[in-house]
C-alpha positions in Angstrom: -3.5 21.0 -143.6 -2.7 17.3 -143.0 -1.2 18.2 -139.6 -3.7 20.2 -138.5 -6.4 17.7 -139.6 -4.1 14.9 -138.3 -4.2 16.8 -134.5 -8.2 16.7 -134.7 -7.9 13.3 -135.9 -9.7 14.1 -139.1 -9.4 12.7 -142.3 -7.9 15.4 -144.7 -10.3 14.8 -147.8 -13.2 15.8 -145.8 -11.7 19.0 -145.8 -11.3 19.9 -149.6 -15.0 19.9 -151.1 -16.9 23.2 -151.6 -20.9 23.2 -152.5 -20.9 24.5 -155.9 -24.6 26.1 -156.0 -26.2 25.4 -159.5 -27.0 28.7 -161.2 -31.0 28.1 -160.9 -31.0 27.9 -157.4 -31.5 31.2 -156.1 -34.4 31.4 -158.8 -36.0 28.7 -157.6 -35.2 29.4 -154.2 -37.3 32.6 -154.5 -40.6 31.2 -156.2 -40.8 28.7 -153.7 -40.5 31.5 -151.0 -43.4 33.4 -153.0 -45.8 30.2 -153.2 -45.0 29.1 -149.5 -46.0 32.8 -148.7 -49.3 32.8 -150.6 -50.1 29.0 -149.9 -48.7 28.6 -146.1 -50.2 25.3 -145.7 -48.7 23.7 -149.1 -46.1 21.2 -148.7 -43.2 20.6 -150.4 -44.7 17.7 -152.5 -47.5 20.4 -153.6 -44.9 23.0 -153.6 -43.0 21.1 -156.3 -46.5 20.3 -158.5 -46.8 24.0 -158.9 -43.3 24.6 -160.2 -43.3 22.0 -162.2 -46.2 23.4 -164.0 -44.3 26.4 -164.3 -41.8 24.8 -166.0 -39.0 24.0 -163.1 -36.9 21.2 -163.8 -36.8 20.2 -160.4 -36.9 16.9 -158.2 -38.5 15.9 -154.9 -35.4 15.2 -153.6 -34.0 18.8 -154.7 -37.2 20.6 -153.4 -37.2 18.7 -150.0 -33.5 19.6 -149.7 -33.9 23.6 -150.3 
């Protein structure tokens, strides 16, 4: 791999890290698909509000990311 990275002129750690996908993401994922298709015109700050009060641990970082 160092070659091949080395022939693109890329550094080789760039190449190593995988996204490991928290196990709550696909569940949030999919309420926030259900409340942006009932509420269309909610955004992401109002988005997180509502699953917050649903009990979501989730940031507005996290949110505006997804």
């Amino acid at each position: 791999m160092r070659r091949a990275c080395r022939l693109v002129r890329q550094n080789s750690s760039t190449q190593c890290f995988t996204r490991e996908i928290p196990a709550d993401e696909p569940v949030i994922l999919a309420r926030m698909r259900a409340l942006v298709g009932k509420h269309p015109r909610y955004g992401y700050r109002r988005i997180r509000a509502l699953l917050r009060r649903e009990g979501f641990p989730v940031s507005r970082k996290r949110i505006y990311r997804l």
